[in-house]
VOGU-3710 file (C-alpha; in Angstrom, 3 decimals, decimal comma):
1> xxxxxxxxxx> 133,149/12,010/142,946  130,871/13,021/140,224  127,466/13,842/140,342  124,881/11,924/138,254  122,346/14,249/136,715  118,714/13,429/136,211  118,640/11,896/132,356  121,834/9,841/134,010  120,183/8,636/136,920  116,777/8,125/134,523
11> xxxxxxxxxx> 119,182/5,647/132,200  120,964/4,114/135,151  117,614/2,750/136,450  116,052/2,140/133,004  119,143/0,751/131,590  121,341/-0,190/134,374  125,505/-0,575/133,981  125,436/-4,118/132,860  128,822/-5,649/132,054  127,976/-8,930/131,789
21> xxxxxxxxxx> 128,135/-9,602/127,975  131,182/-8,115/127,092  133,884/-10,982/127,399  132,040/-14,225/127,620  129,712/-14,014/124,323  125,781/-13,380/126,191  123,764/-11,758/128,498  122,931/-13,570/131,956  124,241/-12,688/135,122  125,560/-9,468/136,544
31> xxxxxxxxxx> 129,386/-9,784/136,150  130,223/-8,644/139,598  128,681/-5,003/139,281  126,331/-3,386/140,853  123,699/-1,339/138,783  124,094/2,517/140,474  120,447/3,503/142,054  118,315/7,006/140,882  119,232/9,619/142,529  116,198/10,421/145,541
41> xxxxxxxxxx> 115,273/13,462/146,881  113,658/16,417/144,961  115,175/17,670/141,970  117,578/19,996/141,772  117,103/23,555/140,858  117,936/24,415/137,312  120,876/24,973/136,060  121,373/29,255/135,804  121,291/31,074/132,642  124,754/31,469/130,657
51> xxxxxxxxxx> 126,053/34,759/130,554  128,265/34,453/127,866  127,004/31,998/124,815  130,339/30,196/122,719  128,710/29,293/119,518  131,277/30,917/117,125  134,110/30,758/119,248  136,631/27,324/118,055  135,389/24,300/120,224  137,685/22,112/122,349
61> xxxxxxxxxx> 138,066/18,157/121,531  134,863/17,514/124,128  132,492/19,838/122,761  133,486/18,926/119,348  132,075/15,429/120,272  128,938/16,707/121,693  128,102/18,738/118,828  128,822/16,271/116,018  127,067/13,420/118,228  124,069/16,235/118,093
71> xxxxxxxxxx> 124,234/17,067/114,251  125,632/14,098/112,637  125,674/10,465/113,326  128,476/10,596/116,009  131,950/12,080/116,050  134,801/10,354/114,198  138,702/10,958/115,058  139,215/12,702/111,758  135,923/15,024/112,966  136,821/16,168/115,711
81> xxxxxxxxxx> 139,872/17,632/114,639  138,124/19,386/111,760  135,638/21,067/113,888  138,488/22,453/115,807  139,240/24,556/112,606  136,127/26,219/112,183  132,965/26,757/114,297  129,507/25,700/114,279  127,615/28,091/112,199  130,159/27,205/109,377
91> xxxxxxxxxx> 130,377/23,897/109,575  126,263/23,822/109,299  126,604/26,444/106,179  128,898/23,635/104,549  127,085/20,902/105,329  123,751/22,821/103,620  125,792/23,123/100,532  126,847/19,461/100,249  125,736/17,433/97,236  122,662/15,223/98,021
101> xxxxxxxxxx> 123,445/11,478/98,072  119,999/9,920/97,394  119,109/5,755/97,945  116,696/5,147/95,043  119,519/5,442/91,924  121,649/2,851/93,711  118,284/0,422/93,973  117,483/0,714/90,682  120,875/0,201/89,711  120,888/-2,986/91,177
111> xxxxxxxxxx> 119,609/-6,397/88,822  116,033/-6,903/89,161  114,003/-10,067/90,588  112,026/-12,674/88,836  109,094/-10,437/89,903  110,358/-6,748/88,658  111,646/-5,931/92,031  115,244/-5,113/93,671  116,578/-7,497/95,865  114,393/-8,235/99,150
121> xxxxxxxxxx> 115,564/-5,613/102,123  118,097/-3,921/99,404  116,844/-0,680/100,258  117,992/-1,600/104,025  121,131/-2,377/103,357  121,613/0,990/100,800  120,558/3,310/103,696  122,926/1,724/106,550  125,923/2,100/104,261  124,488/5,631/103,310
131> xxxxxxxxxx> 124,069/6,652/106,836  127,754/5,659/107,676  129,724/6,718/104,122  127,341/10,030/102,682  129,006/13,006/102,724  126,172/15,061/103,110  125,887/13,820/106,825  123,518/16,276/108,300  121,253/16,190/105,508  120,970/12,525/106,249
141> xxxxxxxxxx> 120,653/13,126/109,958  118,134/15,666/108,923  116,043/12,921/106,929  116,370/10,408/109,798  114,755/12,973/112,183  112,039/13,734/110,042  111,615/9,998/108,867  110,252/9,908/112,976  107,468/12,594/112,074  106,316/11,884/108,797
151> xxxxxxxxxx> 106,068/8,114/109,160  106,204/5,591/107,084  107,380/2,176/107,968  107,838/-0,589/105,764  107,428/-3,214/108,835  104,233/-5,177/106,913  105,519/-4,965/103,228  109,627/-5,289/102,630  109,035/-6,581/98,973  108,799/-2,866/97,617
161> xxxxxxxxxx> 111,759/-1,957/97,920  111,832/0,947/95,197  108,673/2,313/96,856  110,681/2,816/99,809  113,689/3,730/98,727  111,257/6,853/96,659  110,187/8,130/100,094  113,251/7,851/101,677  114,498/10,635/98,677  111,526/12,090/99,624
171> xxxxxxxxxx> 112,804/13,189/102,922  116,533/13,617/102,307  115,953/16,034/98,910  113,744/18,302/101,117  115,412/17,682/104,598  116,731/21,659/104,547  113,896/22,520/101,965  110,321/24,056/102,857  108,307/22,051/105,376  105,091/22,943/103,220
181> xxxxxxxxxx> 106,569/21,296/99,969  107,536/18,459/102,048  103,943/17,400/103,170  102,758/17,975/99,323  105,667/15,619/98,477  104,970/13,377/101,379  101,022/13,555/100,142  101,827/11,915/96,551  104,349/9,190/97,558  103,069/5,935/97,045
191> xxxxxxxxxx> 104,543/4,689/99,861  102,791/6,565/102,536  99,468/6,399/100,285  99,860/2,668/100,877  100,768/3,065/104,794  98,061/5,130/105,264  94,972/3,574/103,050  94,773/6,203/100,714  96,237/4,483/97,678  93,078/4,281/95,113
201> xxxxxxxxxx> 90,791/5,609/97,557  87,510/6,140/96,064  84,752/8,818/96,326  81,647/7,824/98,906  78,879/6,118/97,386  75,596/6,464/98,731  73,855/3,845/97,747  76,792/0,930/98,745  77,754/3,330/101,780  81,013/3,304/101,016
211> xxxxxxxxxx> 82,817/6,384/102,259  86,464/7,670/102,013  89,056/6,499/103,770  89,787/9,073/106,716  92,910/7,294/107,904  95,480/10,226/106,002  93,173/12,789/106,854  93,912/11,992/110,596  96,972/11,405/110,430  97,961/14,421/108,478
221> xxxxxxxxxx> 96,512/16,206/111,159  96,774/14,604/114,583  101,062/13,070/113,920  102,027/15,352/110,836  101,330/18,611/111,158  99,235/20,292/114,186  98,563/17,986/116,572  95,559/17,462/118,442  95,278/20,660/121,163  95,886/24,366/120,036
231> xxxxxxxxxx> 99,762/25,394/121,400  100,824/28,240/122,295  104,049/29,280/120,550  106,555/27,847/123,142  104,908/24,110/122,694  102,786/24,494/126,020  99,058/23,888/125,465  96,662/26,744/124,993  93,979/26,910/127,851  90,065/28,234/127,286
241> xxxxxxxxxx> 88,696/30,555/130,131  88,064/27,530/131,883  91,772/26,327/131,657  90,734/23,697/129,483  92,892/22,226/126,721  91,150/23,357/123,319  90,582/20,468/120,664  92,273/21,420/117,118  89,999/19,587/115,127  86,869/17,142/115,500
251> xxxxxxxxxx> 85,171/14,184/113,322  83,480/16,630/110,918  86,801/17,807/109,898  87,860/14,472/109,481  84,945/13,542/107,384  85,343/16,849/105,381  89,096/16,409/104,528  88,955/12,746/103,524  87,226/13,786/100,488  90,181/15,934/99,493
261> xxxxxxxxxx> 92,371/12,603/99,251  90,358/10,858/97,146  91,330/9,879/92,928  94,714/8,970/93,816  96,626/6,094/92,198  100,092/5,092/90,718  100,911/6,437/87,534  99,152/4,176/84,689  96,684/3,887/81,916  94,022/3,328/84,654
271> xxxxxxxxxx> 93,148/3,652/88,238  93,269/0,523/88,719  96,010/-0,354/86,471  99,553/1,201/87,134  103,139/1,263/85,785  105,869/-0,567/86,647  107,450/1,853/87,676  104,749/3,887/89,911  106,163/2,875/93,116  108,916/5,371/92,901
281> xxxxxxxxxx> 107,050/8,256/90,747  104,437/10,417/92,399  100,779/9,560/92,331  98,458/10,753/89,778  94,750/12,384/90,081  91,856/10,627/88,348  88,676/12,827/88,639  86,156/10,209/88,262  87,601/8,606/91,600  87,438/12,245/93,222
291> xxxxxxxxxx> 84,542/13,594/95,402  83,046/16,454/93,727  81,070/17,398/96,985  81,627/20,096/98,900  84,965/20,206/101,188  84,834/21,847/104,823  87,515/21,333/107,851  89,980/23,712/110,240  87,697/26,593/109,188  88,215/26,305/105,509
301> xxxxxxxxxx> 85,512/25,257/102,684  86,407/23,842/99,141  83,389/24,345/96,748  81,637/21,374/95,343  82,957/20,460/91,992  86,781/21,833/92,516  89,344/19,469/91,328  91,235/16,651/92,599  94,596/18,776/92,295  93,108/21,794/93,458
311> xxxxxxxxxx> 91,688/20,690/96,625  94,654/19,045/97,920  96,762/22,587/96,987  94,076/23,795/98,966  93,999/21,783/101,783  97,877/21,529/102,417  98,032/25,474/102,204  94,920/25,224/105,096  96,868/22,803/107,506  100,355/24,531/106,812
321> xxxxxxxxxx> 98,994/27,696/108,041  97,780/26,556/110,941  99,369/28,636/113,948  100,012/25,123/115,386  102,645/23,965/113,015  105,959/25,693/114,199  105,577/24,497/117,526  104,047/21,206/116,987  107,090/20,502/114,169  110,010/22,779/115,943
331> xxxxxxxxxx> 109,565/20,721/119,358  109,908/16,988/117,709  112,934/18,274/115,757  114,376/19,609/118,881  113,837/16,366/120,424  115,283/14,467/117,557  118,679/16,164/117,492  119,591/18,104/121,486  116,800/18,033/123,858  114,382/15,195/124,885
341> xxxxxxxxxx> 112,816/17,695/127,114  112,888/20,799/125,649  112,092/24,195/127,275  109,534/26,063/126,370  112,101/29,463/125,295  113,871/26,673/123,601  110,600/25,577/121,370  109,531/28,953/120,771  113,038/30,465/119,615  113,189/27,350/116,605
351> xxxxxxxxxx> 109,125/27,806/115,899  109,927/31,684/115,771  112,803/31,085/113,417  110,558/28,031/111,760  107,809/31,149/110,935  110,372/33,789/109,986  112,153/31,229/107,355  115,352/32,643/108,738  117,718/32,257/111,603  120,620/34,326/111,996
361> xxxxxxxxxx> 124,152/33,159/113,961  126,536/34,998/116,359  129,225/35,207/113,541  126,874/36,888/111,513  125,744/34,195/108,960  122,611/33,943/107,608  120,255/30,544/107,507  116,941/30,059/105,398  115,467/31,837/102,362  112,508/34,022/104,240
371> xxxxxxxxxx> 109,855/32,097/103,541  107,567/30,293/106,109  108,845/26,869/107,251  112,184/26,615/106,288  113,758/23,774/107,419  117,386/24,717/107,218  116,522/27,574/109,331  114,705/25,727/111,628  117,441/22,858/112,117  120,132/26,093/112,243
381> xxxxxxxxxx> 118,199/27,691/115,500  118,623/23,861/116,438  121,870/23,509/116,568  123,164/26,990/117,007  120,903/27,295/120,174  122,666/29,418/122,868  122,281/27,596/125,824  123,527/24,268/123,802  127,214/26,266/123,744  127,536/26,291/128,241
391> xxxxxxxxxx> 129,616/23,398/127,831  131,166/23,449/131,763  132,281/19,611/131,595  130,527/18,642/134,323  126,965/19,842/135,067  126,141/23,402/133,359  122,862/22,758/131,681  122,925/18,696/132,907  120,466/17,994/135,265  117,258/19,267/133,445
401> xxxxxxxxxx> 118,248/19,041/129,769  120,269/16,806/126,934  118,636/14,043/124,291  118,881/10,329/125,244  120,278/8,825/122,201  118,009/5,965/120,671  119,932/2,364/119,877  120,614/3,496/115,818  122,263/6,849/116,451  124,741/5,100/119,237
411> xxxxxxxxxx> 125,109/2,506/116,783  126,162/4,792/114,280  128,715/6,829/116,497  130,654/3,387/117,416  131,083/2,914/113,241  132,501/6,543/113,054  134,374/6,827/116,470  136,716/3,916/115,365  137,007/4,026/111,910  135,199/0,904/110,846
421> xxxxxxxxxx> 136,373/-0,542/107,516  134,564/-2,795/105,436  131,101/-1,050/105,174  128,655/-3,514/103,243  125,512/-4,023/105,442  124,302/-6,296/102,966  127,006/-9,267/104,899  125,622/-8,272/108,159  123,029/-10,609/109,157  122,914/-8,261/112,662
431> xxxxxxxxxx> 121,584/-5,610/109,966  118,833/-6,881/108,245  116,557/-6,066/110,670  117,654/-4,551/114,351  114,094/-4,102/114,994  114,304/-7,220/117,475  114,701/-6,107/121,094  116,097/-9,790/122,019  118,274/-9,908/119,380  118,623/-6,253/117,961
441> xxxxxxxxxx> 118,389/-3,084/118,579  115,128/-2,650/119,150  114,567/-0,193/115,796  115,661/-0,198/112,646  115,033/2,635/110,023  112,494/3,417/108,243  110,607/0,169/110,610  108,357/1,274/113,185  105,716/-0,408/114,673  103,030/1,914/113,409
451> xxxxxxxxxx> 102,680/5,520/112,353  103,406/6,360/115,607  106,840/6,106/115,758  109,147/4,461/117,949  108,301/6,331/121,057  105,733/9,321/121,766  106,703/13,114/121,538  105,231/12,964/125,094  106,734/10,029/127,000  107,306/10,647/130,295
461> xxxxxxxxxx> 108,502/7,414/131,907  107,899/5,877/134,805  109,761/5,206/137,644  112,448/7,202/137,174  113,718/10,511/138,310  113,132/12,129/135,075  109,693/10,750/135,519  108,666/12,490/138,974  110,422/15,491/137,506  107,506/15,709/134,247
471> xxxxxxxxxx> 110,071/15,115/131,971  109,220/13,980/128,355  111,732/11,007/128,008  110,744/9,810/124,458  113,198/7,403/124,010  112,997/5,669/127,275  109,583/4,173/126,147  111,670/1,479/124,485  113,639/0,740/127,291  113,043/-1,866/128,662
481> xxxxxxxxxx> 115,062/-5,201/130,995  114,843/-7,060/127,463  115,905/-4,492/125,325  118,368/-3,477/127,706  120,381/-7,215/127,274  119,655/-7,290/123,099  121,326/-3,806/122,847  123,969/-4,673/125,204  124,558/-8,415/123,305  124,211/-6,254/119,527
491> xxxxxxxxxx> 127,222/-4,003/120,501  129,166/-6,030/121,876  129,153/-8,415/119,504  130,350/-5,974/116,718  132,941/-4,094/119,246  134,291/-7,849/119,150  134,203/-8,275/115,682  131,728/-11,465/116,604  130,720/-14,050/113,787  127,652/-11,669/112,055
501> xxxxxxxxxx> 128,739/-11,794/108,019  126,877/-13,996/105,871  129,871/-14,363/103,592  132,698/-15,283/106,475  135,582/-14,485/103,577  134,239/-10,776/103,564  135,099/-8,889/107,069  132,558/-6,400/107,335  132,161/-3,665/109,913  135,625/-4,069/111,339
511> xxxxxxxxxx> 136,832/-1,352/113,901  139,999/0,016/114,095  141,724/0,111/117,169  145,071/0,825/116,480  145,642/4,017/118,661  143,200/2,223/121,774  145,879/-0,563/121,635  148,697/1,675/122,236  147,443/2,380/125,861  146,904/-1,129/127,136
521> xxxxxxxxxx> 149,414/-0,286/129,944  147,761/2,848/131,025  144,009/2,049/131,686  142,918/5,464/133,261  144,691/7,233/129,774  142,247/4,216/127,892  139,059/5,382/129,749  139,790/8,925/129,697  140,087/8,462/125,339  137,158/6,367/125,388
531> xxxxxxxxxx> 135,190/9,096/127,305  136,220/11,907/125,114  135,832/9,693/121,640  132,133/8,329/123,272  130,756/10,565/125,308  132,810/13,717/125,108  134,018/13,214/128,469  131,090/12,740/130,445  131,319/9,706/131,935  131,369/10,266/135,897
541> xxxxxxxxxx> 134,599/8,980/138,398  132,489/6,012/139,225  132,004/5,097/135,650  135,593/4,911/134,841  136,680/3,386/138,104  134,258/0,479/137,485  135,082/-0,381/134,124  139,215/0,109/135,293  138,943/-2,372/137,723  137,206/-5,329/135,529
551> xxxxxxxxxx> 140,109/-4,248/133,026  142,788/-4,855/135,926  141,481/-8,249/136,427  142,224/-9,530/132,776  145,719/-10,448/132,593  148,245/-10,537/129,977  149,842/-13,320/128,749  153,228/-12,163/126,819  154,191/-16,173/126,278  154,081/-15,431/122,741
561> xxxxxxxxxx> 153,396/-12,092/120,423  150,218/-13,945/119,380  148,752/-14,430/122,585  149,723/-10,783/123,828  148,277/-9,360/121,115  144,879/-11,203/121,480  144,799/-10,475/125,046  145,188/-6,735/124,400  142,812/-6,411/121,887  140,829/-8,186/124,226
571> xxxxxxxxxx> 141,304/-5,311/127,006  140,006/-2,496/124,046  137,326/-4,400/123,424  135,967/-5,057/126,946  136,719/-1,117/127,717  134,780/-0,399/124,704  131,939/-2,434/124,992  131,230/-1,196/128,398  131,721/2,522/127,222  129,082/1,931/124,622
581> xxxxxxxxx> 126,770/0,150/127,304  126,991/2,969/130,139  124,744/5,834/131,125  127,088/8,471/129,653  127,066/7,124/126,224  123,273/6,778/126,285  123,420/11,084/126,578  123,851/13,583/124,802  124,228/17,195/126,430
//
């Protein structure tokens, strides 16, 4: 029997292996099973070193899946068999040279509102079919990743849809670019001015008392770019003589670099007055809205009178050079694609190679241009990781480290794993907004509850193995016995093809299970392609000998071709739903 490692046993007891949903249309009940317990006892020692990292060498069918389920949106059958024709380090290199597919020219293209707008939630609907058809998958990927950092949510305002279709671009034309044009970029958008109460935010005034906003000038700081306590290099928390954490920044530099983000507006004739167009152009400076006072934060001073332009160049250059800003930005990446608990060598190998600008692989190629904060370096010392390439299919590496997938990314690898045809989110009703945990998915792109993200870097949850092990578990923090059922209902109800389009006479987000079908006589040969396809074989003996035995009990009627066929699709569906709802599929390693 197989063992269940800690991020297993910390989804069993979060998640549980409910099977309830899958062939009677709802949640309720327990369908016979029996959810497996957490694991008790200490926690095992680590896994040992590898001796002998794989990276370049050609990967087998399983760690194909693992590494496209890490650097792409899941692993399709077509994708799997290309990555067994080259390795990793040159599949990344042609992914960085893809084409950029960008959202906001297809949202402009698109026939305009009474009011000037796009369509309400068209900028939804873009990005969904984006994130399953775009070529340029990592780059994507990339975006998603650092749409979790830099965060801007549309969850109080989905009328602009240009405005967020601007920053989206925003993100994916500087996913592998420079981490310090990024935040300028980010700085100017009017969609995170307007998130963060900076859009037209004035000078003080001493006689009303007004004073400039400081919400961006936190949040630059604290989410953004350094964090709140100095870091050491490997992510860990730098300690005074006194072994006290050691604040990064306090009010004063709050109050000083508010000023800097004062003056800016949407493109127009006034400051108060903008184009139509602004929402997707970058801000403009207007010097009479500026602070002309003096400037002072992180150890840096802007002289009174220096321009609204200049002092934000200034500024930026400030916070980017902070020592904090590899490790802060490397360990959230890391999190975002392989690890939900990274190690500490782990963090400091990507900030080192998020410093250098540069990251070189085993076969010899080169990543990054040099220059501080590269991000395609960065995201290559990511992926190309040594210790990510001890693939022994069972536990090397398993207990202590992997990345819990969050609801969209499994989502995504159920679209690609079968082949799904008719990609047009805009007939999904399920679609329009997954952010419901009853109903949903519990997030949905580009829609979090605050600039906080989704989850914390720093979740450890309770409860769980994981938990008592210190464990940051980001993802688990929206896991919860209600989310549990609306994931579990959402997936199911598209691996049955159930009743979501708007337009009933347009099949949308169809699967294909044409090869599944052919192995309705064989259930062990079904679960063991489900497991490789899902979870790149990962799924432990109990796993597959539950779901086998619900399968066994749902017969076949051959009366008529009809009927047989229904009842066999029936089995693939039932065997996939309940691959998409167990433990394995919720982790990556």
């Amino acid at each position: 029997m197989s063992t269940i490692p800690i991020w297993k046993t910390a989804c069993v007891a979060m998640l549980g292996l409910s099977m309830a949903a899958c062939g009677g249309g709802g949640g309720g009940g327990d369908g016979g099973s029996t959810p497996v317990p957490p694991a008790t006892g200490s926690p095992p020692p680590p896994a040992p070193a590898p001796s002998e990292p794989t990276q370049t060498e050609i990967m087998s069918e399983p760690d194909a899946v693992r590494f496209l389920s890490q650097a792409s949106f899941g692993a399709s059958k077509a994708g799997i068999a290309s990555m067994q024709s080259t390795d990793a380090a040159d599949w990344l290199a042609a992914e960085f040279a893809k084409p950029v597919t960008l959202t906001l020219p297809d949202v402009l293209a698109l026939p305009l509102q009474s009011n000037g707008n796009p369509p309400f939630n068209a900028t939804t609907y873009l990005y969904w079919d984006h994130l399953v058809q775009a070529d340029d998958r990592l780059r994507q990927r990339m975006a998603f990743a650092l749409s979790q950092i830099l965060v801007y949510s549309d969850i109080s305002n989905q009328s602009r849809q240009a405005r967020r279709a601007y920053y989206q671009d925003v993100l994916i034309r500087n996913a592998f670019g420079n981490y310090r044009d990024l935040l300028e970029e980010v700085t100017y958008s009017p969609a995170m001015a307007a998130w963060l109460t900076y859009y037209r935010n004035r000078k003080g005034d001493p006689r009303s008392g007004r004073m400039p906003d400081e919400n961006y000038a936190r949040e630059i700081l604290q989410l953004f770019s350094i964090g709140v306590v100095e870091l050491n290099m490997d992510g860990t928390a730098r300690l005074d003589t006194e072994g006290r954490e050691i604040e990064t920044y306090d009010n004063d530099d709050i109050v000083g670099l508010a000023r800097v983000f004062t003056g800016l507006t949407g493109k127009g004739e006034s400051f108060w007055r903008s184009d139509d167009d602004a929402d997707y152009h970058p801000m403009v400076m207007w010097e009479e809205q500026h602070s002309e006072l003096e400037k002072s934060f992180l150890g840096t001073t802007i002289p009174a009178g220096t321009s609204g332009e200049e002092s934000i160049e200034i500024a930026l250059d400030a916070i980017f050079e902070h020592p904090n800003v590899a490790p802060f930005v490397s360990r959230q990446l890391i999190q975002r694609f392989t690890a939900s608990n990274p190690s500490p060598e782990y963090v400091e190998r990507v900030a080192r190679a998020f410093e250098a600008g540069s990251y070189t692989a085993e076969n010899g190629r080169q990543f990054g241009t040099g220059e501080r904060g590269d991000l395609e370096a960065t995201l290559a010392a990511i992926l190309l990781e040594d210790t990510l390439f001890v693939r022994d299919s069972g536990t090397a590496g398993a207990d202590t480290t992997g990345k819990i997938r969050e609801p969209i990314l499994r989502f995504l690898h159920w679209v690609h794993a079968f082949d799904v045809q008719g990609i047009d989110a805009e007939n999904e009703r399920r679609l329009r907004n997954t952010s419901d945990s009853v109903s949903g998915l519990g997030q949905h792109p580009f829609r979090s509850p605050s600039v906080f993200n989704f989850y914390r870097p720093g979740y450890v949850a309770p409860g769980t193995q994981s938990g008592e092990a210190g464990m940051t578990a980001p993802e688990l923090q929206i896991v919860d016995a209600q989310s549990t059922i609306g994931y579990l209902n959402f997936m199911t109800d598209f691996a049955f093809d159930r009743g979501g389009q708007a337009d009933k006479d347009r099949r949308t987000f169809v699967a294909d299970y044409t090869e599944e079908l052919t192995m309705t006589d064989d259930f062990p040969a079904l679960l063991d392609h489900l497991d490789l396809l899902l979870t790149g074989e990962r799924m432990s003996d109990d796993e597959k000998t539950e779901i086998i035995n619900i399968l066994e009990a749902m017969p076949i009627n051959t009366s008529t071709p009809e009927r047989e066929d229904t009842d066999r699709l029936q089995i693939v569906q039932v065997a996939v739903s309940l691959v998409l709802n167990s433990p394995a599929f919720a982790v990556t390693w």
